[in-house]
C-alpha positions as CSV (number, residue, x, y, z in Angstrom):
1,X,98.2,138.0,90.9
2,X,99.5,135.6,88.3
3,X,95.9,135.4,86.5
4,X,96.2,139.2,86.1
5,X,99.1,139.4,84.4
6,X,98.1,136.8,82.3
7,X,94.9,138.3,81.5
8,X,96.6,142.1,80.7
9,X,99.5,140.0,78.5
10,X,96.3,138.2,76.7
11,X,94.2,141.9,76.9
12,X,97.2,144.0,75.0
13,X,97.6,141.2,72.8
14,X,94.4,141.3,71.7
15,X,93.8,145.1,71.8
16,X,97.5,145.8,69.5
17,X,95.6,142.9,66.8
18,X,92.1,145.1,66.9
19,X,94.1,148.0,66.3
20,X,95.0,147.3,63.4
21,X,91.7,146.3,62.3
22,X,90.4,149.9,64.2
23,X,92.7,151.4,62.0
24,X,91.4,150.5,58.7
25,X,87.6,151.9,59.6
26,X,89.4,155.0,60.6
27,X,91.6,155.6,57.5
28,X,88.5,154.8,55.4
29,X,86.1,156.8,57.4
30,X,88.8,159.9,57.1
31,X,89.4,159.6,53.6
32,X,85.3,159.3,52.1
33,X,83.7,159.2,55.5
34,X,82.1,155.6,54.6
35,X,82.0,153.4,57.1
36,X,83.1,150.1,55.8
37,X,81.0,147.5,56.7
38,X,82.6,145.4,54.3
39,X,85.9,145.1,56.3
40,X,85.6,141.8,57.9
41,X,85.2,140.2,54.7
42,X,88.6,141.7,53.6
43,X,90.2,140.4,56.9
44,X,88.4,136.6,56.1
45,X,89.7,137.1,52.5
46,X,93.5,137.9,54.0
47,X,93.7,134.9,55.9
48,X,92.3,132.8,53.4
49,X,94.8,133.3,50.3
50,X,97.0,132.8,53.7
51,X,96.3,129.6,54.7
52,X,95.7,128.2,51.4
53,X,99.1,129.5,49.8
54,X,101.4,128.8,52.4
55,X,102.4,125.1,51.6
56,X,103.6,126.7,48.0
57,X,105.0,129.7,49.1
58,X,106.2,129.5,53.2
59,X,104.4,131.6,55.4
60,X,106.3,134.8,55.1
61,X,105.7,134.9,51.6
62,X,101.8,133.5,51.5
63,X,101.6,135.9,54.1
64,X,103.3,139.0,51.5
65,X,101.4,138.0,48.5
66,X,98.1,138.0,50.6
67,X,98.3,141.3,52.4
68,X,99.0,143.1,48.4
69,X,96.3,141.0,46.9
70,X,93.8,142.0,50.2
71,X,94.9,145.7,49.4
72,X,94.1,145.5,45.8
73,X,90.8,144.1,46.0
74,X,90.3,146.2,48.8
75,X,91.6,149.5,46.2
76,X,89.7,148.1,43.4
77,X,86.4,147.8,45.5
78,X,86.1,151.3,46.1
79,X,87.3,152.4,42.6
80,X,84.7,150.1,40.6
81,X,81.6,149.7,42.9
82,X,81.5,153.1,45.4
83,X,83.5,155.6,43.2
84,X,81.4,156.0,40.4
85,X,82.5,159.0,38.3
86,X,84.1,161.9,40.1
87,X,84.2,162.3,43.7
88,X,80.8,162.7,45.9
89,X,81.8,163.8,49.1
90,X,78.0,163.8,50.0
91,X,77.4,160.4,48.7
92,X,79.2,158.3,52.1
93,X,75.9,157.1,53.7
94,X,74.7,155.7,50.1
95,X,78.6,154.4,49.9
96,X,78.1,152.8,53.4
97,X,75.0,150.9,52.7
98,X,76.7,149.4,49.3
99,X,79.3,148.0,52.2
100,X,77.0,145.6,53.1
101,X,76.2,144.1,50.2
102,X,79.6,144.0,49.5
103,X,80.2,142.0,52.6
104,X,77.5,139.8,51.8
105,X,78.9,138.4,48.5
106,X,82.3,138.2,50.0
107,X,81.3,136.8,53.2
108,X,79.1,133.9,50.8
109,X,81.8,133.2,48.5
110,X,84.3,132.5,50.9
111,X,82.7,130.3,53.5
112,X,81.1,128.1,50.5
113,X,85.2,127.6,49.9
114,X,86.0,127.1,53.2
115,X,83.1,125.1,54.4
116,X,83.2,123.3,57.5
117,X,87.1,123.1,57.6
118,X,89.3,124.9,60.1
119,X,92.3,126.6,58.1
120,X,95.6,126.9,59.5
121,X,98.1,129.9,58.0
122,X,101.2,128.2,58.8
123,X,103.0,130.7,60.7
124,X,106.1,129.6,62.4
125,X,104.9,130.2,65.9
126,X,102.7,127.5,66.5
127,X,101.6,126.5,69.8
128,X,105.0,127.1,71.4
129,X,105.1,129.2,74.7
130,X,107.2,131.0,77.0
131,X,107.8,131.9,80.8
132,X,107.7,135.5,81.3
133,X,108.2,135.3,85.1
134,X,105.2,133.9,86.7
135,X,103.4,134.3,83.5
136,X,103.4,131.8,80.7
137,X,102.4,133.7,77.3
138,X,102.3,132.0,73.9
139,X,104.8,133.2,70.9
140,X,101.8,134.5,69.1
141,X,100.8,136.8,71.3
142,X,103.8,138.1,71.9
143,X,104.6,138.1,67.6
144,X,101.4,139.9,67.7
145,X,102.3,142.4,70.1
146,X,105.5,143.4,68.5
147,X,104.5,143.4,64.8
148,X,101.7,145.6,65.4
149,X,103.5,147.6,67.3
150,X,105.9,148.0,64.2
151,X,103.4,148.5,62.0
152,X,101.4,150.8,63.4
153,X,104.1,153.1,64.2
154,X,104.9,152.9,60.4
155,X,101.4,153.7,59.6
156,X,101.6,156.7,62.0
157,X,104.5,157.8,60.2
158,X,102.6,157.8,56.9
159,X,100.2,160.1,58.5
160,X,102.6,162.5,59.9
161,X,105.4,162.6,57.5
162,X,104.1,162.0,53.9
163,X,102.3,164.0,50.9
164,X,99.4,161.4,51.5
165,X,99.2,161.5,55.0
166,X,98.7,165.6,54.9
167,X,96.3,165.4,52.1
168,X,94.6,162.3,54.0
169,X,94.4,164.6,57.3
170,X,93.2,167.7,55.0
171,X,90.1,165.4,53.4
172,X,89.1,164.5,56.7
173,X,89.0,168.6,58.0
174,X,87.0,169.5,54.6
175,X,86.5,167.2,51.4
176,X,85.2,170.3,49.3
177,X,88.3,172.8,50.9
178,X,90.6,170.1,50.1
179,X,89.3,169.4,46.8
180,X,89.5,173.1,45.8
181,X,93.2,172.8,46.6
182,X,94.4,170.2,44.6
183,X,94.2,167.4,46.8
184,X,93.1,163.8,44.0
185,X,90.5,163.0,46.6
186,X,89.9,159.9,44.6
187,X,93.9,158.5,45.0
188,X,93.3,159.6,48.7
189,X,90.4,157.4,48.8
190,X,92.2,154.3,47.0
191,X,95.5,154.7,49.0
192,X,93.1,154.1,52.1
193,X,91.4,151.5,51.0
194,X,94.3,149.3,49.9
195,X,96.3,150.3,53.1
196,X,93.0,149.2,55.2
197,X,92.7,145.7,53.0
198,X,96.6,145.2,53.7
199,X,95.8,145.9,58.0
200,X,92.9,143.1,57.8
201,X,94.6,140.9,56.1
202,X,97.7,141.2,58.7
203,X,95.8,141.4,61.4
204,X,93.8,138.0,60.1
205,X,97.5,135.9,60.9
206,X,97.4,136.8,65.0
207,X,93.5,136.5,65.1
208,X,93.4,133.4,64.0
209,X,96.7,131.6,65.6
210,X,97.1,130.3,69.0
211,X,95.1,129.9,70.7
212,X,92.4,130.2,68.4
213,X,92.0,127.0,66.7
214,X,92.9,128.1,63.0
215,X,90.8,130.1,60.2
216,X,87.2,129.3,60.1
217,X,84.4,131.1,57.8
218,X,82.9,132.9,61.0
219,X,86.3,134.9,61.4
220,X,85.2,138.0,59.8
221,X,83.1,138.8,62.4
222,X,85.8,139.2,65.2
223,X,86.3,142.1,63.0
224,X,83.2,143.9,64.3
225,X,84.6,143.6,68.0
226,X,87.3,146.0,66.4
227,X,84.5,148.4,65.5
228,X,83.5,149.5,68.9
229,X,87.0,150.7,69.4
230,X,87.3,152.7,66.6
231,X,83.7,154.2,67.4
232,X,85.5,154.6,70.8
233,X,88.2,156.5,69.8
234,X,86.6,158.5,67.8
235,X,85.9,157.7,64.1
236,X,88.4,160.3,62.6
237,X,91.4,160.0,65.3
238,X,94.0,156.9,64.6
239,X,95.1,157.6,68.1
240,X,91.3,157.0,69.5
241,X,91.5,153.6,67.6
242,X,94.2,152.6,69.3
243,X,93.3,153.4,72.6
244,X,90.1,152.2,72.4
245,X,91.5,149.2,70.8
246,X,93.5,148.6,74.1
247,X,90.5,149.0,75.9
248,X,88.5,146.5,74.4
249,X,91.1,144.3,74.0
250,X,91.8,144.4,77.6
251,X,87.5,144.2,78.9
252,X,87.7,141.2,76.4
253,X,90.7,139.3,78.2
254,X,89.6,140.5,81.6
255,X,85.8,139.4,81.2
256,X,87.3,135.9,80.0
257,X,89.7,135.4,82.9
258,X,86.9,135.7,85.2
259,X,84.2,134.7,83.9
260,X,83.3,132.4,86.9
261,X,82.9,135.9,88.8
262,X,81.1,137.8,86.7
263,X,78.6,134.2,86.0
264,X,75.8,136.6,86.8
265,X,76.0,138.3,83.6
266,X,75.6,135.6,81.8
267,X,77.8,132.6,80.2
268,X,77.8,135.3,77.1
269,X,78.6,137.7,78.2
270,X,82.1,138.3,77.0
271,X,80.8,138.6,73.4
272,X,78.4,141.6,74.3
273,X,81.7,142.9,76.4
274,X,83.2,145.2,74.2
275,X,79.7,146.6,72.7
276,X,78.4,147.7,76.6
277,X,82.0,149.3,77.2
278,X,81.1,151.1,74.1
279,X,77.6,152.4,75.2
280,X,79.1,153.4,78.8
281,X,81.9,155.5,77.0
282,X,79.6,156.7,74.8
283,X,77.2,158.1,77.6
284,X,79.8,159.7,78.8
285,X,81.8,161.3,75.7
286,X,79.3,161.0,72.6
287,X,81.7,161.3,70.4
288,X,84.5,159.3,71.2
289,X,87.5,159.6,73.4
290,X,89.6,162.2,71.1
291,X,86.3,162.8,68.8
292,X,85.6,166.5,68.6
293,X,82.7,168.6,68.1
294,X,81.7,169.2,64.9
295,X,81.2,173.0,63.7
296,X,77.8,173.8,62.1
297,X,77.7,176.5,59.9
298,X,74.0,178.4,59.6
């Protein structure tokens, strides 16, 4: 019984960090309807400036300066190499291919500076751990737990309760309807962006702390596990991503736990985990736990 409750406290852990990540492919997908392939990059890039500013500046404020220089180079990316001129709302697959390159020359750039080294952020956590009842749970994951919980209720509030959020919600219903009333599709689009950059680099901090051993230049991709739960949810639905978010999160800790159990599978297998949750769903709801239907018009 212990081991479960350790594996649920690693599971929500886990799935409240890929949320955050989910989140940003959603607000990007809603706002251009590019998928960004680009956004693991931005979450490497995050912790980076992270872990190499943090002697100079503390971690709270290596950790400040990171997620608004992750935002703006996030913002400018879309401005200067995918917005070109005004507005193509028909122009997201091209837009989504450009991703990869841009991934690419990030992804290159910033392992050649990291190398072979493993990075630490210097967050005050550590490897320090608590007793939660039966259940011994490190300070990280519980930091993680209740900082993304914070901040993506914050983010839910911007989609609810601001001028952005409505126009960002009226974009995703109809680009060319929102367009015709008023809505700067192109300062929908950046807003996104940065707020996405500034997610992946948060989410980079708890990713990367204990128990993972530190920042290394293969982080980025635990950015694609992230993807399967926003594909889950539903590409246009921030409450999808986070439910499916959770339910990665928890296949991934459970698969782990018991790993001697499920040895048929494969020694692997966890890493494939969250991809075959995503095909059964998927079988099941094609487009996504609170995806709907879209209309076609003939």
């Amino acid at each position: 019984m212990t081991g479960l409750l350790d594996n649920l406290l690693n599971g929500l852990a886990l799935g409240s960090v890929y949320a955050l990540v989910a989140l940003g492919f959603v607000v990007i997908f809603k706002a251009s309807g590019v998928l960004n392939f680009a956004h693991g990059s931005l979450l490497l890039l995050g912790g980076y400036l992270t872990a190499v500013w943090h002697d100079d500046l503390g971690f709270a404020g290596a950790l400040a300066l990171a997620v608004l220089v992750t935002a703006a180079v996030a913002g400018a990316l879309d401005r200067l190499l995918l917005q070109r001129g005004e507005p193509d709302p028909h122009a997201a697959h091209v837009q989504t291919i450009v991703t990869i390159g841009i991934d690419i020359v990030l992804v290159t750039d910033l392992a050649r500076r990291i190398g072979g080294d493993l990075l630490s952020l210097g967050d005050p956590w550590g490897d320090s751990v608590r007793d939660l009842g039966p259940v011994t749970v490190a300070d990280s994951r519980l930091a993680a737990v209740v900082v993304s919980a914070v901040v993506i209720g914050a983010v839910f509030a911007l989609f609810r309760f601001t001028a952005w959020g409505l126009s960002l919600r009226a974009a995703a219903e109809d680009v060319e309807a929102a367009a015709l009333m008023g809505v700067r599709l192109s300062r929908v689009r950046a807003l996104a962006w940065c707020l996405a950059g500034a997610l992946a680099a948060l989410a980079a901090v708890f990713l990367v702390a204990f128990p993972a051993p530190g920042l290394e230049r293969t982080t980025g991709q635990i950015a694609l596990k992230a993807f399967p739960a926003a594909i889950l949810g539903g590409m246009t639905s921030p409450a999808g991503a986070l439910a499916g978010s959770m339910l990665i999160g928890l296949t991934e800790a459970l698969v782990a736990g018991y790993q001697s159990e499920l040895h048929v599978l494969g020694e692997g297998f966890g890493d494939v985990a969250p991809y075959a949750v995503m095909v059964l769903v998927l079988l099941v709801r094609p487009t996504g736990l609170f995806g709907t239907k879209g209309a076609a018009r003939v």
